[in-house]
N, C-alpha and C positions, 0 to 999 in steps of 0.2 A: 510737436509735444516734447520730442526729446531733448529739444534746447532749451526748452522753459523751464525754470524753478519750481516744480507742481505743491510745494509748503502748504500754497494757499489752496489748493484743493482740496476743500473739507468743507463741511458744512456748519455755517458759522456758528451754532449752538455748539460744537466743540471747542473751540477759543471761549466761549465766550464762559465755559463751564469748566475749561483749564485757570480762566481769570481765577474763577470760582471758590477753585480749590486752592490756588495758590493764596491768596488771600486771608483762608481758613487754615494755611499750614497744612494743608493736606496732600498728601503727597505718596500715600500708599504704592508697596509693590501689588499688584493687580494680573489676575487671568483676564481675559478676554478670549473666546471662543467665536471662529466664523465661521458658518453653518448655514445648510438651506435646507428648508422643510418637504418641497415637493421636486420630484424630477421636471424636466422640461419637456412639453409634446406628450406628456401622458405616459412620456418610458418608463423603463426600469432600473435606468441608471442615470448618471451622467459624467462626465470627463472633464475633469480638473484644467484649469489651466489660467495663465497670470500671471503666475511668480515671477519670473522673471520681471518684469517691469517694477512689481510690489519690490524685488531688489534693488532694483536701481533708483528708486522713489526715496529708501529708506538710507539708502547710503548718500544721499543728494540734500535729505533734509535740514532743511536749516532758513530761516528767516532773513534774506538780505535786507539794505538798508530801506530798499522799496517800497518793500513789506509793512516795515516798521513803521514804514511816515503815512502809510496807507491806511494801517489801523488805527495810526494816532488820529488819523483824520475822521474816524466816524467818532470820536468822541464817546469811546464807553468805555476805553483802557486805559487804565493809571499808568504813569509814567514809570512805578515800579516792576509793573509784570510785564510791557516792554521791554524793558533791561536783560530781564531773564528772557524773554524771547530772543532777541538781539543776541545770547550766545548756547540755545538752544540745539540739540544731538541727541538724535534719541541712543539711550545707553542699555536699551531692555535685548532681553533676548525674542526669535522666534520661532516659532516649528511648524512646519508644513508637509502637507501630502504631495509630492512628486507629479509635475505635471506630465499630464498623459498616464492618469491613474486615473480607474473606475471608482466613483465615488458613489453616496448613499446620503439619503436624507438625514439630517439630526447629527451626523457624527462632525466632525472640527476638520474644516480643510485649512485653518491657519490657526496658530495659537499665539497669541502676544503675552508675555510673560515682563510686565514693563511698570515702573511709576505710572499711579492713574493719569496725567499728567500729558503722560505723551502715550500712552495706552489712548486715551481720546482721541488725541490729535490724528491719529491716522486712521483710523475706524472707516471714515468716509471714501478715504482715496485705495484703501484694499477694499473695501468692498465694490465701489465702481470696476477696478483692475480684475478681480478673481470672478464678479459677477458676468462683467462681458465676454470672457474670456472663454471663461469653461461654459456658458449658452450657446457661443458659437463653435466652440471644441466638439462640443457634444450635439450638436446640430449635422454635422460635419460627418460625426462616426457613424448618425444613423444613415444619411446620404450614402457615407460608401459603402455602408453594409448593405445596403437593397441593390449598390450595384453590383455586387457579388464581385466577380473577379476583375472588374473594367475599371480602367482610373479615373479618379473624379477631380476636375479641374475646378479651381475656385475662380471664376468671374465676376463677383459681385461689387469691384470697387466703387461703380458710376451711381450703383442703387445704397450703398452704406449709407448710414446716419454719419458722415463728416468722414475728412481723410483720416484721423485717429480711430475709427471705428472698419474704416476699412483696410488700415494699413496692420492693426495691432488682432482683427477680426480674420484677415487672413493668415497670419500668424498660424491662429488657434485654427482654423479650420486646415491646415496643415498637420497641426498635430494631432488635430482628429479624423485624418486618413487622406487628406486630399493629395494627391501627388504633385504639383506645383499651384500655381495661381499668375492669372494676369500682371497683378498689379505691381509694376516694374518696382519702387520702390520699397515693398514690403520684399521681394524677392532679393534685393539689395541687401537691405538690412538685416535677413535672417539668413541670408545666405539658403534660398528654397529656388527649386527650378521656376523661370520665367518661362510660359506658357501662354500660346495663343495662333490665333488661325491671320484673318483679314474679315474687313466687314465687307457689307455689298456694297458699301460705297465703294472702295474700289474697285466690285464690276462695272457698277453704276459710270465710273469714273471712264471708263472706255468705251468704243463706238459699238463693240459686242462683248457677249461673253466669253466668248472663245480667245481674242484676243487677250483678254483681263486673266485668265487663266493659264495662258503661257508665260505672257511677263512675271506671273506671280512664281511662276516653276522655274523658271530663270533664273531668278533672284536669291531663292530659296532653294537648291536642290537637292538639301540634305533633309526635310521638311517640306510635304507639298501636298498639306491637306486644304483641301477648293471648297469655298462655300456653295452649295448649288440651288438655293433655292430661290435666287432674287429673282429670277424669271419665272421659269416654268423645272420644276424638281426632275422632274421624270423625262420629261421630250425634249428639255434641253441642259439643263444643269450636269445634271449624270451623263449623257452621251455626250456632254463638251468635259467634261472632266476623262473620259476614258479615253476621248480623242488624245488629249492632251500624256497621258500617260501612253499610249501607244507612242505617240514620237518620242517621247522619250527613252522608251524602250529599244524603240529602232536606232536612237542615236547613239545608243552606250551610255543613258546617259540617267538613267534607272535611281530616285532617290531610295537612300536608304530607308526611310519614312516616307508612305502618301498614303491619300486615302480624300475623304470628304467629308462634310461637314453640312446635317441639317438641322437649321433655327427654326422651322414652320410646319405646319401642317401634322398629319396625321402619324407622328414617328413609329411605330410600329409598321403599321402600311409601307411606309416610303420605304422604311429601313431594309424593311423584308426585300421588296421588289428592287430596290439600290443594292444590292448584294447579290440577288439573282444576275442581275446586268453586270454587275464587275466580274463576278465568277465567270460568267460567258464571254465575258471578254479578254477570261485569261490574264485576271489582276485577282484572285484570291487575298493575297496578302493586304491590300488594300484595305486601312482602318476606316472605320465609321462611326462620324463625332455624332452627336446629337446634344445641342443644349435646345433652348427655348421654356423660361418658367418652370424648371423642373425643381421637385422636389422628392422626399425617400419616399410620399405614397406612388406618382406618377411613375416611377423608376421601378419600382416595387411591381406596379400594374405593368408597364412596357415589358418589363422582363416576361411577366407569366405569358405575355401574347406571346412570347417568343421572338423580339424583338432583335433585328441584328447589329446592337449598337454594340461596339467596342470602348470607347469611351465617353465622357461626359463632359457637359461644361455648365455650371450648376451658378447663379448668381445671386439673383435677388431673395430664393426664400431661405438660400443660407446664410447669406452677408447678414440679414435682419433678424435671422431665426423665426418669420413672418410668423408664422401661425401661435410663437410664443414667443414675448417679444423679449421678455423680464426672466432673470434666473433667480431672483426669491434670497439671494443670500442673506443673512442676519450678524449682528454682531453683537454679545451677549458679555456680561458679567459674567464671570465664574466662578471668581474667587476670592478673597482678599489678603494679603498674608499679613498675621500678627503673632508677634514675638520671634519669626523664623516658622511661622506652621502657616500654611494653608487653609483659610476658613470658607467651608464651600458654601456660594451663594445660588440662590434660585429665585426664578422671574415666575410669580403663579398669571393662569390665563383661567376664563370658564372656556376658552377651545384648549381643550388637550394639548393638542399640536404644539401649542406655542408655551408650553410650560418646560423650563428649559433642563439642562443637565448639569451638576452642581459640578465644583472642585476643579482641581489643574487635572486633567485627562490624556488620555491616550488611544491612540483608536488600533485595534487586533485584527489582522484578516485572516479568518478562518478557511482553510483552504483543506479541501478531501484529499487525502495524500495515494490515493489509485485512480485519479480522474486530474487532478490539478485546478479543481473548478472549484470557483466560491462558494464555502457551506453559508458562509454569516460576516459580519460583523461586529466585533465588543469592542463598546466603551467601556475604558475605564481606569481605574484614580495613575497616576505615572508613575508609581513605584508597584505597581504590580508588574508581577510576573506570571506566564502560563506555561505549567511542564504538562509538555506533551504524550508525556509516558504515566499522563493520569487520566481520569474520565474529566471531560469537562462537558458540563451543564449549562447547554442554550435555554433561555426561556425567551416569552415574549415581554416586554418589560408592560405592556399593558391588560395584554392577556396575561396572566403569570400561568395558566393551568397549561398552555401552550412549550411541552417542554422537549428539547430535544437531546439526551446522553451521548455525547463519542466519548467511542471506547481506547484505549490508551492505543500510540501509534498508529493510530488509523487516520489522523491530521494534519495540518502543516500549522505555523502560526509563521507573520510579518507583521510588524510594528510601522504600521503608516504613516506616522509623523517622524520627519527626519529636523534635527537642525538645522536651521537656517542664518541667524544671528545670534552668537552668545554674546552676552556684555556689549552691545553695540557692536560689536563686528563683525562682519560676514564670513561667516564659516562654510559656505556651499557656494560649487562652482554649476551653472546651469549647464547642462549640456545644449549639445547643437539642434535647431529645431529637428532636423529629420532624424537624427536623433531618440529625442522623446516621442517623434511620430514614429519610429521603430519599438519603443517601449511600448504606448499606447495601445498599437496591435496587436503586442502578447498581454496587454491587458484586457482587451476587449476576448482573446483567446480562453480567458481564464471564469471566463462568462458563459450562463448553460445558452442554448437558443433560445430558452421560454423566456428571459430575461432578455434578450435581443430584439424579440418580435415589438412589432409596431402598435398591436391590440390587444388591450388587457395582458397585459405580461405582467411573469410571475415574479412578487417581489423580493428582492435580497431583504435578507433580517439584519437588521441592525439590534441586537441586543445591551444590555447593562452589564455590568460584571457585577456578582451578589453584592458585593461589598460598597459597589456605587448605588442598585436601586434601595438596597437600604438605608444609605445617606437620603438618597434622596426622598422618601420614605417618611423618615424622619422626620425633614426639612420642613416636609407638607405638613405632617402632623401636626407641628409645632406653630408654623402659619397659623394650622385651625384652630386652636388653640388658643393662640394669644389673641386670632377675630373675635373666637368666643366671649373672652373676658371685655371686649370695646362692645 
């Protein structure tokens, strides 16, 4: 994917609705707001992530001559709006939430601030990039959070939906706490630790296991974690793995890193009693991997047995995010500017939920200044400001009687959307993934635990700022209003 020209990935009602407007002389500066309505897995949060890519999409855009003869060929474009495609660059600005931020339903993780034009045109290919991204980012953070202090290795390239889902999905599950990943070329290109044991084919591969376990410590002796359960776990896997680590012990020849590795069976049980036997055998230090279908409830549940797993290897239901497959993001009208002003626009729904948030916005994170934990969330218009050495008033923007007062200095405030394109060009330099998997952490730190829990957790308020729900307010009024009179 990173050699391709991705232009064309969009979905063709936006050409064909760019024709549209160009044709009408339409050409408005425009907001567009990207947004998701519900967490994923039923949490409390979720964790950003994309940009990166969504940067290099946007700075690559542009229609080669391919392109051009490709769409002449379906016969629905005048040879006019070709021409203008033919030297097309988007010249808009945009702002975005820092990936490896805790994000909230309804608020704006990207804003495009662009001619409707090419405000369109990219709609589709940020929302695939920021959708898959922060589903698996945040799939990721719940993972390592159930494993409490043990590192969680990402394995899931062979089960991904395509190598770009597995290559750009371990990425994000990086950033959402994994400490390396299998997939040699994702490890490549972000520059993340490459991580992995052997299969049992190469036990399989030798005449015994005992054999296949010393070659592997041979070869490897700075690293010499043994699969043991192709045979038998307990009677022969783990007492050929301890064999194998006593000689080495006797030879001087002692790896920095060992330990073992179980894919099957009862991992609590085995873990327990594989720890019992290594302790006895005078190899304490010795790690203990467990992958096999795991996910943050299973990991969740092994832990409370008291399971002796040291570390993880997590594949298929985080590469998919299996239990949820889709992260929900939307791309919304905002706004439209005339004369040099901002005219705030709104999308009405009969579901609540999808009735949207008007004007050019900015999102506020409210943080308790004796705790450093998130109070809230506010939306609202981009030229506000919040001083902090005054009361500010949370409400619920649907409940309004729902209200909460802080009292001056008692908060912190952060402005969540940073620049990312003025004027067409890139104004932000990504950091490195581990990196932003270092940020991630102290965002996920900045979170109570009732928000981290897996079941019915407590949810962050996203609020309005007065000056937005009364536009928006308005907005509606005026909608009913003008239905009235049809």
């Amino acid at each position: 994917m990173t050699n391709q020209n991705l232009t064309l990935l969009t979905d063709f009602y936006e050409i064909t609705m760019m024709q549209g407007y160009y044709k009408n002389n339409t050409n408005d500066i425009v907001v567009f707001d990207a947004f998701y309505r519900t967490n994923p897995s039923g949490g409390g949060y979720a964790v950003c992530a994309g940009l990166d890519q969504v940067i290099d999409y946007i700075k690559n855009l542009h229609f080669d001559a391919g392109d051009i003869e490709y769409l002449r060929s379906l016969g629905v474009f005048e040879e006019d709006f070709l021409r203008y495609l033919a030297g097309f660059r988007f010249s808009g600005s945009i702002y975005a939430v820092p990936e490896g931020s805790v994000v909230f339903p309804r608020e704006p993780l990207v804003k495009v601030i662009a001619p409707i034009m090419e405000a369109q045109l990219v709609e589709t290919a940020i929302l695939t990039m920021i959708n898959h991204q922060s589903l698996i980012a945040t799939k990721a953070s719940r993972v390592c959070y159930a494993a409490r202090d043990a590192g969680v290795m990402e394995f899931g390239l062979r089960r991904a939906q395509g190598p770009d889902a597995g290559t750009y999905g371990a990425r994000a599950a990086v950033i959402g706490g994994c400490i390396g990943t299998s997939n040699v070329l994702a490890a490549k290109m972000f520059r993340v630790p490459a991580l992995g044991t052997h299969a049992h084919s190469w036990i399989m591969s030798f005449d015994d296991e005992l054999t296949a376990f010393r070659k592997y410590a041979e070869l490897y002796p700075q690293n010499a974690t043994l699969l043991v359960d192709t045979y038998d776990t307990l009677r022969s896997g783990v007492p050929n793995a301890i064999r194998v680590f006593t000689e080495l012990r006797e030879a001087g020849r002692m790896p920095s890193r060992y330990g073992i590795r179980l894919d099957s069976g009862d991992l609590s049980y085995l873990s327990k009693k594989a720890r019992k036997m290594l302790d006895e055998a005078g190899f304490p230090e010795a790690s203990i991997c467990a992958s096999s279908d795991l996910d943050e409830y299973l990991i969740e549940s092994l832990n409370s047995q008291g399971a002796a797993i040291d570390s993880w290897g997590v594949g298929t239901n985080l590469i998919t995010s299996k239990d949820c497959p889709a992260f929900g993001g939307v791309y919304k009208l905002a706004a439209v500017q005339k004369n040099g002003e901002f005219i705030p626009k709104i999308k009405l729904s009969e579901n609540p939920v999808k009735i949207t948030n008007p004007g050019n916005k900015t999102v506020f994170r409210i943080y308790d200044k004796e705790t450093g934990k998130i109070k809230a969330d506010l939306i609202a218009f981009a030229d506000e400001v919040i001083d902090t050495t005054k009361p500010l008033l949370l409400f619920d923007p649907e409940a309004t009687w729902k209200q909460t007062l802080l009292a001056p200095d008692t908060y912190t405030v952060r402005e969540l959307l940073v620049p990312v394109f003025i004027d067409g060009g890139c104004v932000y330099d990504s950091p490195a993934v581990m990196d932003i998997r270092s940020y991630c952490s102290r965002e996920m730190a900045t979170l109570w635990d009732e928000t981290k829990r897996f079941v019915n957790p407590q949810e962050v308020y996203v609020d309005l700022s007065e000056r937005l729900y009364r536009t928006r307010q308005e907005l509606l009024d005026a909608v009913h209003k003008k239905s009235k009179r049809h």
